[in-house]
N, CA, C and O atoms as a DFTB+ gen file, in Angstrom:
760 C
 N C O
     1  1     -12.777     -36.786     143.512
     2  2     -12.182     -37.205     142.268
     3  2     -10.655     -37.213     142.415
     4  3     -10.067     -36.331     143.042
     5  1      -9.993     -38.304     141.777
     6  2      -8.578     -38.271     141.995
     7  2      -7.409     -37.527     141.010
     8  3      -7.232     -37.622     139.795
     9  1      -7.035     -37.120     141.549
    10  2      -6.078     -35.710     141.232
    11  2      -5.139     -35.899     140.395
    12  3      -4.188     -35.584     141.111
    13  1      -4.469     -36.317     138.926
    14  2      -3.300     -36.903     138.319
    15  2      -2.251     -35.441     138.188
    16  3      -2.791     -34.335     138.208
    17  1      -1.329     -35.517     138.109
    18  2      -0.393     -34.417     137.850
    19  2       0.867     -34.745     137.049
    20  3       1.675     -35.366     137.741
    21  1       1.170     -34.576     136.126
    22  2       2.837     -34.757     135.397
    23  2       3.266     -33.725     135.633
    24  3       3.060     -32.521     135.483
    25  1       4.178     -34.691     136.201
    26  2       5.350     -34.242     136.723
    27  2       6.762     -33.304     135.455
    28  3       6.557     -33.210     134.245
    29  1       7.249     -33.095     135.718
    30  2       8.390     -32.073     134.444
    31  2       8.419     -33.600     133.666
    32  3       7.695     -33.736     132.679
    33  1       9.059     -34.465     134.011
    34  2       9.177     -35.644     133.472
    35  2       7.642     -36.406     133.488
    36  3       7.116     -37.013     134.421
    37  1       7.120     -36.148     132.102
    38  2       5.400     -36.204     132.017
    39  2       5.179     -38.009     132.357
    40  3       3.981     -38.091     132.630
    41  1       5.523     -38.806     132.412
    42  2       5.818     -40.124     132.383
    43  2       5.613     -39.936     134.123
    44  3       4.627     -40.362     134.725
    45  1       6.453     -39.403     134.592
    46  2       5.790     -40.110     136.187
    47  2       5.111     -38.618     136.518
    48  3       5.188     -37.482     136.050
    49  1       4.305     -39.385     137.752
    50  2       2.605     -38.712     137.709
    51  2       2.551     -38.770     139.404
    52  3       2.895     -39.733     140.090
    53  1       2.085     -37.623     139.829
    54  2       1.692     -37.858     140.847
    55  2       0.510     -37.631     141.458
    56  3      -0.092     -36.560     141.378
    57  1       0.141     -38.574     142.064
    58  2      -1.500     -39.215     142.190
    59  2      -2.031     -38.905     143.473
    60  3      -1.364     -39.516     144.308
    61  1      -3.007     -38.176     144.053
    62  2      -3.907     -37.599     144.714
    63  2      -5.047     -37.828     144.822
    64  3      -5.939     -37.133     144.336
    65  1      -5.278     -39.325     145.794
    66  2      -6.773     -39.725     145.736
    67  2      -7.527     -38.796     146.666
    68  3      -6.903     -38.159     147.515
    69  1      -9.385     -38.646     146.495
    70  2      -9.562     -37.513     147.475
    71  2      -9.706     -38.775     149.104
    72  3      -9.697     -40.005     149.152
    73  1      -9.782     -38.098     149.807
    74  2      -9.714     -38.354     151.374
    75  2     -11.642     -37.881     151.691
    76  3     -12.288     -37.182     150.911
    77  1     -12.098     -38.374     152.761
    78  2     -13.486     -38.097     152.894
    79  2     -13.534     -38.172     154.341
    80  3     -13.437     -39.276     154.877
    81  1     -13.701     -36.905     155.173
    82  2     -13.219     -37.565     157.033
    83  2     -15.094     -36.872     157.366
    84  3     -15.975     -36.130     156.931
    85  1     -14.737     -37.776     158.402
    86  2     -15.977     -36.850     159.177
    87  2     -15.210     -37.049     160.899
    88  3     -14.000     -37.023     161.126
    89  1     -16.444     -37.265     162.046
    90  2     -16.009     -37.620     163.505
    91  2     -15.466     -38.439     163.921
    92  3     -14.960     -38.526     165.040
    93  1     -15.500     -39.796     162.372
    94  2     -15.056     -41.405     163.156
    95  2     -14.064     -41.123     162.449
    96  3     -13.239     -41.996     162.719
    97  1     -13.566     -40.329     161.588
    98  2     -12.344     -40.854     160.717
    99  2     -11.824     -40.528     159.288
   100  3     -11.370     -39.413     159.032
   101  1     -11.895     -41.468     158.408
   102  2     -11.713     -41.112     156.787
   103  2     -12.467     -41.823     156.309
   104  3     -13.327     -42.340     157.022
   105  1     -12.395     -42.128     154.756
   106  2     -12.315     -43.200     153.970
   107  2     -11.632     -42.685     152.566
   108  3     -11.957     -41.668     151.953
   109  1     -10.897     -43.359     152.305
   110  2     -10.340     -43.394     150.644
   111  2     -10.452     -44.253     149.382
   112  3     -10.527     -45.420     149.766
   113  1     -10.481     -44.215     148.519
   114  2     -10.213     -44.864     147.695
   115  2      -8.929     -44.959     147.276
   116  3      -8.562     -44.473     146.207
   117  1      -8.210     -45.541     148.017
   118  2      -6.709     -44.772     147.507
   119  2      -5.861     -45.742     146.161
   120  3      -4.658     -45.708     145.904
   121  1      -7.063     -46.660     145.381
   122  2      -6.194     -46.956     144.137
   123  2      -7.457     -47.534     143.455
   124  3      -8.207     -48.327     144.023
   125  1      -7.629     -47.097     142.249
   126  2      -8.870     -47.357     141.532
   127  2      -8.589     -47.308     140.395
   128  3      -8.531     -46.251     139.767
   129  1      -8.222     -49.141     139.620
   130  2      -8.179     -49.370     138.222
   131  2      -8.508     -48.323     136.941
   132  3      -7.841     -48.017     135.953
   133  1      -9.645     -47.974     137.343
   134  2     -10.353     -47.299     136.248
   135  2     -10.156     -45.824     136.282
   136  3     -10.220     -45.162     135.246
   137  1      -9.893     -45.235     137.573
   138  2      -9.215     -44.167     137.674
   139  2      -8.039     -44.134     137.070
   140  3      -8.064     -43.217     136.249
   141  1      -6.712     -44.847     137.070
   142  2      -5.565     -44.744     136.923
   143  2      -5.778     -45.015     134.759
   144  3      -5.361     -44.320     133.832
   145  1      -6.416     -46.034     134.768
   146  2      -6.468     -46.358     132.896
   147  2      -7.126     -45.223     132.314
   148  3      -6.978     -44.846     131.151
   149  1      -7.854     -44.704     133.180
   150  2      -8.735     -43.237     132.507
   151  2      -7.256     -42.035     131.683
   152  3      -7.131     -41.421     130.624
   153  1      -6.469     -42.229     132.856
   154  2      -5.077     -41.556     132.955
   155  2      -4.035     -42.017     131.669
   156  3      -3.236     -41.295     131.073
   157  1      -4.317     -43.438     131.459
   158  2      -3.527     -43.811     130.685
   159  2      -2.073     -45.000     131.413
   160  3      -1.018     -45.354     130.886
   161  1      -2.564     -45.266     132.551
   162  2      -1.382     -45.589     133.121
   163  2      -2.463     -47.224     133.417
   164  3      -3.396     -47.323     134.213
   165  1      -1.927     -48.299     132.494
   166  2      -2.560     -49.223     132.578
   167  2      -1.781     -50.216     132.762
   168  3      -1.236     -50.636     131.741
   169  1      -1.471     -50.896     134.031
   170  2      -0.562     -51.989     134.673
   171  2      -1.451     -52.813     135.145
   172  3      -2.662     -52.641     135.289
   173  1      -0.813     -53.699     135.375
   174  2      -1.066     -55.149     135.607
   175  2      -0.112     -55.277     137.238
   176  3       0.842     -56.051     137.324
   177  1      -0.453     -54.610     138.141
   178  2       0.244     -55.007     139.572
   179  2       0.278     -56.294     139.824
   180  3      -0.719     -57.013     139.764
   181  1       1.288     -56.637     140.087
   182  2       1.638     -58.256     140.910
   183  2       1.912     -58.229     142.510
   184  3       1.793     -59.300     143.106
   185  1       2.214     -57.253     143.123
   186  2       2.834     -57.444     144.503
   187  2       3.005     -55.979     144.926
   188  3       3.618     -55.079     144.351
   189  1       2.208     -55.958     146.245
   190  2       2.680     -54.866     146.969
   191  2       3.684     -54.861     148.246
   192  3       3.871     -55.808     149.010
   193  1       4.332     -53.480     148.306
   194  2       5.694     -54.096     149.319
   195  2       5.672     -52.948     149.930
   196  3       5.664     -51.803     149.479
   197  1       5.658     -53.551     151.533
   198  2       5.615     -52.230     152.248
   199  2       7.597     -52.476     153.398
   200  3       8.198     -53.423     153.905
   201  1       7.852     -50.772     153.230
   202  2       9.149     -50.760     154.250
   203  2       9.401     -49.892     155.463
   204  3       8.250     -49.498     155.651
   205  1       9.899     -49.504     156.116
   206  2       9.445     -48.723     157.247
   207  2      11.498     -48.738     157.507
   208  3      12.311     -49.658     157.590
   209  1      11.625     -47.165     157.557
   210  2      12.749     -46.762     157.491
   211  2      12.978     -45.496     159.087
   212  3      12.747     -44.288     159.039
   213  1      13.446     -46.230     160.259
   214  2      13.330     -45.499     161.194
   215  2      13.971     -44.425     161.312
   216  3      13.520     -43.895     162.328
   217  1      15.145     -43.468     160.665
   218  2      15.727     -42.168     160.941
   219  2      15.421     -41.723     159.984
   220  3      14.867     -42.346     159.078
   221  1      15.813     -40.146     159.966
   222  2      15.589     -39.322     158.723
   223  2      16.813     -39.695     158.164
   224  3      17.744     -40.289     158.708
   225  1      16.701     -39.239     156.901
   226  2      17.705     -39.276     155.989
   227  2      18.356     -40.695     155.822
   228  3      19.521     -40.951     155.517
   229  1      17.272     -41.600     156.109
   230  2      17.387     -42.873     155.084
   231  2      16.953     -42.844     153.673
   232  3      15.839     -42.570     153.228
   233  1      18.140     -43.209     152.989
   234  2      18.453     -43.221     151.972
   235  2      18.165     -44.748     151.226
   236  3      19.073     -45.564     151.383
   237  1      16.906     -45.218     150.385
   238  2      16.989     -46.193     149.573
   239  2      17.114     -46.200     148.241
   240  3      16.045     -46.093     147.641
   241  1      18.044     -46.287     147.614
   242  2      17.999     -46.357     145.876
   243  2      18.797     -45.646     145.583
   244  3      19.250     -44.895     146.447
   245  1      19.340     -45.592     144.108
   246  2      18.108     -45.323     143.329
   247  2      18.386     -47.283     142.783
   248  3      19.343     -48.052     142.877
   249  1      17.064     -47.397     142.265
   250  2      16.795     -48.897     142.247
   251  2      16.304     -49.003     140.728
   252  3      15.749     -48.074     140.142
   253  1      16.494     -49.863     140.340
   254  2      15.822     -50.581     139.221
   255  2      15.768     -52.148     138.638
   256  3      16.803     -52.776     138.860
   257  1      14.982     -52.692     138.105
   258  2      15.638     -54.218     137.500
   259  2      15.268     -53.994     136.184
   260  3      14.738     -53.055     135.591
   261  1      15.713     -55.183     135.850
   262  2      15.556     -55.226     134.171
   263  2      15.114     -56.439     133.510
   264  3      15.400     -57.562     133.927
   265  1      14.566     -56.260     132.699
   266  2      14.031     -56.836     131.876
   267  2      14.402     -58.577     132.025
   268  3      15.563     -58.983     131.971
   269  1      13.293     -59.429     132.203
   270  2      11.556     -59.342     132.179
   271  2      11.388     -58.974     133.606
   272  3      10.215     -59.085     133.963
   273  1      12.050     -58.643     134.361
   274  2      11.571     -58.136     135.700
   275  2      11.520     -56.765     136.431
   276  3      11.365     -56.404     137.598
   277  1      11.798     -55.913     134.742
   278  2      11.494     -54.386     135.283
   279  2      10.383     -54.177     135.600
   280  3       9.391     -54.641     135.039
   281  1      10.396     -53.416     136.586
   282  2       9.012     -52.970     137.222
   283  2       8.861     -51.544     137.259
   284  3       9.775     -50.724     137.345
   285  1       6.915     -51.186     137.144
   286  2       6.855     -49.658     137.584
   287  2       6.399     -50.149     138.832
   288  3       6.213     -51.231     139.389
   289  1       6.225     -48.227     139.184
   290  2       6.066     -48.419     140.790
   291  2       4.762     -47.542     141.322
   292  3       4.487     -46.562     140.630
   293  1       4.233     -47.706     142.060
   294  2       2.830     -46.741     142.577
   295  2       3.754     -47.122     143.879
   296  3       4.105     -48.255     144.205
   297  1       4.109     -45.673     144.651
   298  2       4.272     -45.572     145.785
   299  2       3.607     -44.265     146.507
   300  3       3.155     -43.278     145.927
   301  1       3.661     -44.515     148.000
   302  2       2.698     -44.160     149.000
   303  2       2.952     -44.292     150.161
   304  3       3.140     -45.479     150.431
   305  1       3.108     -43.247     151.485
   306  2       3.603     -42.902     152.593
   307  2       2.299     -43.751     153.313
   308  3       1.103     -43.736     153.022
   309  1       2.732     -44.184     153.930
   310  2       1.247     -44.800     155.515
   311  2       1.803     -43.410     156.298
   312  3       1.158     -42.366     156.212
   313  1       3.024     -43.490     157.046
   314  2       3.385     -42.754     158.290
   315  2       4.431     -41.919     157.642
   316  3       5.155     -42.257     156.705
   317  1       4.408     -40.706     158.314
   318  2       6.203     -39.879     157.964
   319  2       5.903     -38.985     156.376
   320  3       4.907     -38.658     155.731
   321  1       7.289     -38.853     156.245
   322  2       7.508     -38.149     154.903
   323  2       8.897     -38.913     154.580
   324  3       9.654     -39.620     155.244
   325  1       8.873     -38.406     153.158
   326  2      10.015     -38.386     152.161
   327  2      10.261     -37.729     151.027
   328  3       9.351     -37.028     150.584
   329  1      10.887     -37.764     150.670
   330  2      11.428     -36.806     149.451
   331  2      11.752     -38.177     148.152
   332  3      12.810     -38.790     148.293
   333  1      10.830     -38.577     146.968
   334  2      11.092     -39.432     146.065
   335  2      11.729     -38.814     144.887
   336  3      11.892     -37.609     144.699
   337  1      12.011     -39.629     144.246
   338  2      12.993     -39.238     143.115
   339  2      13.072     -40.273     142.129
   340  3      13.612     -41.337     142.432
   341  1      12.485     -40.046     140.712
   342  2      12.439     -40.543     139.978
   343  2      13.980     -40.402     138.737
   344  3      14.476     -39.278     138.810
   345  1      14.586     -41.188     137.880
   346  2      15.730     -40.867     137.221
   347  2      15.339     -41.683     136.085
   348  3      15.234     -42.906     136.179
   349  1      15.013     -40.709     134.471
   350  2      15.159     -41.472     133.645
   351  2      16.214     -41.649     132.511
   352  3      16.849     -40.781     131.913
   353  1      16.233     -43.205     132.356
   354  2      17.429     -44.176     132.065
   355  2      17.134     -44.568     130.977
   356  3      17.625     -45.688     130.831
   357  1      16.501     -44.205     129.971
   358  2      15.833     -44.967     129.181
   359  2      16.660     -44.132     127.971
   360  3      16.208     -43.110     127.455
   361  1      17.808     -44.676     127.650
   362  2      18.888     -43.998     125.828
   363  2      17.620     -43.602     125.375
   364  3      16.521     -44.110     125.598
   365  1      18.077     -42.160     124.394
   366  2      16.975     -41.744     123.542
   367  2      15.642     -41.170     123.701
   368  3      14.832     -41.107     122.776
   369  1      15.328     -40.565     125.418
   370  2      14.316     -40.357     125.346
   371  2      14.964     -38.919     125.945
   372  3      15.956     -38.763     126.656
   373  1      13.873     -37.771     125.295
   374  2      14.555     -36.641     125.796
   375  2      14.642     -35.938     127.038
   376  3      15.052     -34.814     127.328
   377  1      14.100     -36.984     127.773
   378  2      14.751     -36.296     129.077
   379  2      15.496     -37.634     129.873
   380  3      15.474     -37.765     131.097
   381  1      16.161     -38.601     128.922
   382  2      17.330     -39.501     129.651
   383  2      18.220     -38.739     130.176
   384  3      18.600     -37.694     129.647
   385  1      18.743     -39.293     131.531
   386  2      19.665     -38.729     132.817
   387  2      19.112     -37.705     133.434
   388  3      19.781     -37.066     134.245
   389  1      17.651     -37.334     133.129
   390  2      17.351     -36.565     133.950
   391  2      16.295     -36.813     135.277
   392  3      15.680     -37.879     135.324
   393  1      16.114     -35.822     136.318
   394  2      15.055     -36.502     137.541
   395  2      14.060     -35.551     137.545
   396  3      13.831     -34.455     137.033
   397  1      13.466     -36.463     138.414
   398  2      12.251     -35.537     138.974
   399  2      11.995     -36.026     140.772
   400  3      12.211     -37.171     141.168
   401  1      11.626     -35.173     141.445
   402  2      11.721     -35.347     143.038
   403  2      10.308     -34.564     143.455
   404  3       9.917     -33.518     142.936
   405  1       9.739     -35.191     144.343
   406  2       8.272     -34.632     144.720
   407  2       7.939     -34.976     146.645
   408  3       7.825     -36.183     146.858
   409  1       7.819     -34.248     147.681
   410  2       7.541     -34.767     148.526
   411  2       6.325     -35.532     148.968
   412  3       5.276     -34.963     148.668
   413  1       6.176     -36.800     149.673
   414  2       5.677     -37.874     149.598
   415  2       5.281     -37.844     151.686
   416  3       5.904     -38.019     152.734
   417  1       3.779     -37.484     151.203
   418  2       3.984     -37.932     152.887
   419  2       2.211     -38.423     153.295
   420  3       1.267     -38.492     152.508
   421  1       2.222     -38.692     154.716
   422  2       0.808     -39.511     155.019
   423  2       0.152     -38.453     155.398
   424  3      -0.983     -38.678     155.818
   425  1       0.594     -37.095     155.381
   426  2      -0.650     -36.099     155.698
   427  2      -0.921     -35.428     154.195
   428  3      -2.052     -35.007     153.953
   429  1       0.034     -35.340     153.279
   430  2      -0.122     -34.718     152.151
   431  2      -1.550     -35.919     151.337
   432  3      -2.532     -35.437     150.772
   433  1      -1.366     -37.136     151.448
   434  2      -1.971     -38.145     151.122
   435  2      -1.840     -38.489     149.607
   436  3      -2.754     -39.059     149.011
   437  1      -0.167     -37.966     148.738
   438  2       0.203     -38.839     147.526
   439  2       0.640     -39.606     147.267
   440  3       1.173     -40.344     148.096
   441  1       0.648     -39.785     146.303
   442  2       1.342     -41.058     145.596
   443  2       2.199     -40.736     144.509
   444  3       2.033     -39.625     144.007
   445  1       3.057     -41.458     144.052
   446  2       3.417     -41.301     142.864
   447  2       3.998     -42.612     141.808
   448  3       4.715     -43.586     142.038
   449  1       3.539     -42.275     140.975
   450  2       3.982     -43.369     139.776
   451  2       4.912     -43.712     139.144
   452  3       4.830     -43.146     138.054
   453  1       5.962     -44.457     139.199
   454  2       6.851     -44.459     138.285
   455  2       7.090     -45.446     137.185
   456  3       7.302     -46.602     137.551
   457  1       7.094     -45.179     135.835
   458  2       7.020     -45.894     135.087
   459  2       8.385     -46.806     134.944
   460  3       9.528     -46.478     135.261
   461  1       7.791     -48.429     134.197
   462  2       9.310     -48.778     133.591
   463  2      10.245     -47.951     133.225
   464  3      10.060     -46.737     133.137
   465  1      11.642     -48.694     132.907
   466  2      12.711     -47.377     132.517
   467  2      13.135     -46.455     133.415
   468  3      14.128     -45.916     132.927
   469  1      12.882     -45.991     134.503
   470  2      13.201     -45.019     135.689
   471  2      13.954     -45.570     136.665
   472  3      13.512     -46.614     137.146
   473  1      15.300     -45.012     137.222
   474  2      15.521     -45.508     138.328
   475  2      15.156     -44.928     139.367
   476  3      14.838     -43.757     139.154
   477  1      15.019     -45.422     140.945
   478  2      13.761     -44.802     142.149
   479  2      14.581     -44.715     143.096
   480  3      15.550     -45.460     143.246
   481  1      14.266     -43.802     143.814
   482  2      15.058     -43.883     145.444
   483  2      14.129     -42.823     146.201
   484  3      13.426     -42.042     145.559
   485  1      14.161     -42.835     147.566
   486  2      14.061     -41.950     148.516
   487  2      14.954     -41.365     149.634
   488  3      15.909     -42.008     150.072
   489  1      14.739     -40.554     149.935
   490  2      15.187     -40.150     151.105
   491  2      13.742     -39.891     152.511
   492  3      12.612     -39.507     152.212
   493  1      14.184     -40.211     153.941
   494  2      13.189     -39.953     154.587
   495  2      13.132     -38.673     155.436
   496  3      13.781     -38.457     156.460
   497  1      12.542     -38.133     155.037
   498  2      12.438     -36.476     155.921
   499  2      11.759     -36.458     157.273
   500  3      12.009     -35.591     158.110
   501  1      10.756     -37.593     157.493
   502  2      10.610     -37.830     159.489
   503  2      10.770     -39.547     159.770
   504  3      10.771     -40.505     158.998
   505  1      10.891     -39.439     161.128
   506  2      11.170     -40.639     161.834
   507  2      10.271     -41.492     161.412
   508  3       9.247     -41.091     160.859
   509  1      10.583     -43.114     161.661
   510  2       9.724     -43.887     161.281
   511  2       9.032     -44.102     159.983
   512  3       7.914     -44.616     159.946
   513  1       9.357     -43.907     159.442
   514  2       8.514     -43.248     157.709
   515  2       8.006     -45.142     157.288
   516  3       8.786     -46.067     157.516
   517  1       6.789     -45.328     156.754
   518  2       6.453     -46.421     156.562
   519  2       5.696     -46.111     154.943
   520  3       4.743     -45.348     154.782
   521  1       6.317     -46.827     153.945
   522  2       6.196     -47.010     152.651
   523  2       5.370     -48.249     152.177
   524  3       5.649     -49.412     152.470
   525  1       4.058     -47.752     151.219
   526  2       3.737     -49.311     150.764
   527  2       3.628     -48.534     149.092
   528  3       3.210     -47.442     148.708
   529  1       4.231     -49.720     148.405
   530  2       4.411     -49.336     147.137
   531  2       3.798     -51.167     146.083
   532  3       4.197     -52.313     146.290
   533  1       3.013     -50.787     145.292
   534  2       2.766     -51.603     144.246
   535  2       3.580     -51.710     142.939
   536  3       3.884     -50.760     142.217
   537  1       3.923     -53.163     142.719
   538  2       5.034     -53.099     141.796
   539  2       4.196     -53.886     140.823
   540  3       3.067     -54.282     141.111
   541  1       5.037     -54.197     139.153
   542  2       4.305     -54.463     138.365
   543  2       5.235     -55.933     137.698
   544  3       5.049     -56.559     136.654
   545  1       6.045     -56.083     138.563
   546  2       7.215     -57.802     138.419
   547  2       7.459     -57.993     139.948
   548  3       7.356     -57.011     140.683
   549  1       7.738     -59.064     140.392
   550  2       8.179     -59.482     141.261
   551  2       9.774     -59.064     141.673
   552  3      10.395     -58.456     140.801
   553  1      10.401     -59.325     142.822
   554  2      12.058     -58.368     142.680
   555  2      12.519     -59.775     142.683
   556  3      12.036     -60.672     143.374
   557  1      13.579     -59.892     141.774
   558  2      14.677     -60.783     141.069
   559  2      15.853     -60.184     141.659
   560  3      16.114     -59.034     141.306
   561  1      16.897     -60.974     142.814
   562  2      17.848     -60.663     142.703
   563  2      18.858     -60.878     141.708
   564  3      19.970     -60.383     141.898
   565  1      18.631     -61.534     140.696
   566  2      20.238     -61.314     139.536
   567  2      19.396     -59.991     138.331
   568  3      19.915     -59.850     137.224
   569  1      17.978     -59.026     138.747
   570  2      17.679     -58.323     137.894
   571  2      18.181     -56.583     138.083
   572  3      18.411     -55.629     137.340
   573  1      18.178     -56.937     139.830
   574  2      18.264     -55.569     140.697
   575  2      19.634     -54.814     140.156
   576  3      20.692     -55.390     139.903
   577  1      19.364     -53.312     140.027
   578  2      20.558     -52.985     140.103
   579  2      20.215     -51.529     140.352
   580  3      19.076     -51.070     140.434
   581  1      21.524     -50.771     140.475
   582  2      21.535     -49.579     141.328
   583  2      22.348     -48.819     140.663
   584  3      23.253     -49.222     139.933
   585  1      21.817     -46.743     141.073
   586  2      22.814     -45.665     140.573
   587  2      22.936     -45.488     141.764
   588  3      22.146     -45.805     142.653
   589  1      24.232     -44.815     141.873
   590  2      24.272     -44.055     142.972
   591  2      24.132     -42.621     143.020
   592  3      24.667     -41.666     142.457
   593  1      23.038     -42.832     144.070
   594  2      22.055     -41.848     144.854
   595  2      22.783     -40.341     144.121
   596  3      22.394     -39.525     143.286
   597  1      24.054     -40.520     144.967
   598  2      24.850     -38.835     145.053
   599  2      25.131     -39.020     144.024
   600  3      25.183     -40.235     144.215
   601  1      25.409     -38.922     142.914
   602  2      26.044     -39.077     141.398
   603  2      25.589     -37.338     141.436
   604  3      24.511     -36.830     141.746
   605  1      26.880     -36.703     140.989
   606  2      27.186     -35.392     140.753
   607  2      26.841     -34.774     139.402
   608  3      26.586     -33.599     139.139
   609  1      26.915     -36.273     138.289
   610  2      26.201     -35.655     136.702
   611  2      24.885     -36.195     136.985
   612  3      24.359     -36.317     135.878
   613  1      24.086     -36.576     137.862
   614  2      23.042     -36.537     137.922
   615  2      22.287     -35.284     138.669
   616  3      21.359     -34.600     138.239
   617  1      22.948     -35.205     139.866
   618  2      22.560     -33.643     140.354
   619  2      21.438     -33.333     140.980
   620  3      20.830     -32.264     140.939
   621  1      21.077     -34.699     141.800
   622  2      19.657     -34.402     142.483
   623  2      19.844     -33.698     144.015
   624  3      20.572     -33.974     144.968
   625  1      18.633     -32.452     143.731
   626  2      18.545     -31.951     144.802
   627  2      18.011     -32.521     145.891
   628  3      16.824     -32.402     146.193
   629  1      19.142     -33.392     146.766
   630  2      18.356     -34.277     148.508
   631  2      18.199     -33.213     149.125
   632  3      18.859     -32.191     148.938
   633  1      17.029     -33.403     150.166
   634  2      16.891     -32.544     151.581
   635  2      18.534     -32.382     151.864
   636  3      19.359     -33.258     151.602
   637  1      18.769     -31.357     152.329
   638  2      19.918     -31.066     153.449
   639  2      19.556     -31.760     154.626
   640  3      18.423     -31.890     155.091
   641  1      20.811     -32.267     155.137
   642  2      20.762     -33.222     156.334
   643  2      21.720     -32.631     157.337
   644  3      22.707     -31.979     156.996
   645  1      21.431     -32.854     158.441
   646  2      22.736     -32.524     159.539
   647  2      23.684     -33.251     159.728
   648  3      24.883     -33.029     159.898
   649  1      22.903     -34.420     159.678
   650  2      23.798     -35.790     159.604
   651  2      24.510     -36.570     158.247
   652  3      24.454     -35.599     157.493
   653  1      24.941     -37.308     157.675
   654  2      25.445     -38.311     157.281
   655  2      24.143     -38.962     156.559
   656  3      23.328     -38.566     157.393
   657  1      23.418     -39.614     155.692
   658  2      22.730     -40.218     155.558
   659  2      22.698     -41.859     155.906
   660  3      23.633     -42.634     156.108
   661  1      21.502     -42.038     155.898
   662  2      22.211     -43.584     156.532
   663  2      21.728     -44.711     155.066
   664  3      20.598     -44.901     154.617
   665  1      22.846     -45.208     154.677
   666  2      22.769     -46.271     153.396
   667  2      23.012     -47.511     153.814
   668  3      23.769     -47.717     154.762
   669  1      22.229     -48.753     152.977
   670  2      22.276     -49.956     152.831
   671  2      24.375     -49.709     151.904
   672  3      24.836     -48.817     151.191
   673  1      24.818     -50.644     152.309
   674  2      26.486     -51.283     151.723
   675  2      25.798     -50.655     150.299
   676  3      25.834     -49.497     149.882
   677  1      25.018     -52.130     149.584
   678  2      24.698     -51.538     148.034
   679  2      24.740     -50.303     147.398
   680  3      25.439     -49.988     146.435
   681  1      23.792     -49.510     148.120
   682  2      23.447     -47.954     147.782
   683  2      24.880     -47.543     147.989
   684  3      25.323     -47.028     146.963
   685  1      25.898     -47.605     149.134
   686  2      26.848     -46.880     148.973
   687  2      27.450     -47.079     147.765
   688  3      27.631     -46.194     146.927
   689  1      27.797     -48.349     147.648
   690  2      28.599     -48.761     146.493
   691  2      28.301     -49.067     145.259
   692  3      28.922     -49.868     144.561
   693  1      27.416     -48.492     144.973
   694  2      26.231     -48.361     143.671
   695  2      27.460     -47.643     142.332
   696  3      28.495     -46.999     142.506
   697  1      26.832     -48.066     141.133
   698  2      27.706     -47.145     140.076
   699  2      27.332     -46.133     140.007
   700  3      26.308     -45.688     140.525
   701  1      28.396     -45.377     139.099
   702  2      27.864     -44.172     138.965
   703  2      26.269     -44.055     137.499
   704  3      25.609     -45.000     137.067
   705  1      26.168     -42.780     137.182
   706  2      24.952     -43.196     136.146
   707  2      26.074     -43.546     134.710
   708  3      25.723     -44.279     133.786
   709  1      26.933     -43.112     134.753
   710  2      28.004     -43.197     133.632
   711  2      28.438     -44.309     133.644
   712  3      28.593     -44.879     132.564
   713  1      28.735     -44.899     134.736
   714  2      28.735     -46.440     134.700
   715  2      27.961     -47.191     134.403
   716  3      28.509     -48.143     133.848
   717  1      26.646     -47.325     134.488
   718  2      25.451     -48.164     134.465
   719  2      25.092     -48.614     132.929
   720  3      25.397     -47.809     132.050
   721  1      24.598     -49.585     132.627
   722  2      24.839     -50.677     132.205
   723  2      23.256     -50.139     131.168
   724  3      22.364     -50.966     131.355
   725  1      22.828     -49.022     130.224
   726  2      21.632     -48.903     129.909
   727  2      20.842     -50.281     129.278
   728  3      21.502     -50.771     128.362
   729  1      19.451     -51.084     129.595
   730  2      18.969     -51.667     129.171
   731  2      17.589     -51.440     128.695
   732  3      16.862     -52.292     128.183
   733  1      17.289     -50.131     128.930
   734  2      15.876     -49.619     128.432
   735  2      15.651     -49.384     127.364
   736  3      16.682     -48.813     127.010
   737  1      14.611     -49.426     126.022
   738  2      14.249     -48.413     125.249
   739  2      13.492     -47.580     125.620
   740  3      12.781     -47.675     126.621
   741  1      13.555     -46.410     124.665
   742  2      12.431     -45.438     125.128
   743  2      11.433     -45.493     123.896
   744  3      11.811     -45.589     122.729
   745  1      10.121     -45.419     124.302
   746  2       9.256     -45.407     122.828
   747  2       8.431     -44.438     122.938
   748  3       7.759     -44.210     123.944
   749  1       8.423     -43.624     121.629
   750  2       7.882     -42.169     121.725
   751  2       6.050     -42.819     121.498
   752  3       5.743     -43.684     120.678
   753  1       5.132     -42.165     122.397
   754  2       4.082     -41.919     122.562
   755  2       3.749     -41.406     120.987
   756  3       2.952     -42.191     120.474
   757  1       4.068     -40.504     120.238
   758  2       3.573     -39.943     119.379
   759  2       3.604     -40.387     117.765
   760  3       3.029     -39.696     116.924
């Protein structure tokens, strides 16, 4: 049976399909409609996107687009680890500007969800790390936009690195969250 968990930030969830091995191998179910709507988390996926980030402490995001091309996210390690990080952006909801971070890897075998409204990033904690993530819009470049990662009033705890992290130009030069441009509402569940 698959495992749901909320996270401090109850909105993203992290998902634990079971695994079944014997002598030849596994099998999973590792994404099941009716599992996930049971949960409450009922999307309409359009496109899955897989990336493969060869050093540690690659750094992607934090990412988001906007509207009509905001997307949530179901992401998921094939190879490696990482450290994900969810940031919600959404004015008015009571835990706007705040994160949540969960490690993400192909032996742990999670996933995690992130809803519209959140901005996303990772960091990679082993070599080679290979990501496939289901999105719920297609990516629009005039929708994309970015916080930056290190933002100090945001305050996310990254792995310690020895090195330098290694960033795409964008990510370096990303705004801050004080800068960023809010386009979300938040709508209370209750």
């Amino acid at each position: 049976m698959t495992v749901f968990r909320r996270l401090e930030i109850p909105d993203v969830v992290e998902i634990s399909p079971p695994r079944f091995g014997d002598d030849r191998g596994f099998f999973s179910e590792v994404w099941k409609r009716s599992a996930l709507e049971a949960e409450g988390i009922d999307i309409e996926w359009v496109q899955d996107n897989q990336s493969m980030s060869a050093e540690v402490g690659t750094v992607r995001g934090l990412h988001y687009q906007t509207p009509p091309y905001a997307q949530a996210k179901l992401v998921r390690v094939l190879h490696g680890s990482l450290y994900d990080v969810a940031v919600d952006i959404r004015p008015g909801s009571p835990t706007y500007g705040q994160w949540v971070g969960i490690e993400l890897s192909a032996e742990k075998w999670n996933q995690l969800f992130i809803p519209v409204g959140f901005a996303h990033g990772f960091m990679t904690t082993a070599p080679d790390t290979e990501v496939i993530y289901k999105v719920s819009a297609p990516w629009s470049a005039e929708h994309e936009r970015a916080i930056l990662w290190s933002d100090p009033d945001l305050g996310i705890d990254w792995p310690a690195l020895r090195e330098a992290p290694i960033l795409s130009g964008k990510d370096k030069d990303a705004p801050s969250f004080a800068e960023h441009q809010p386009v979300f509402e938040f709508r209370s569940n209750s």
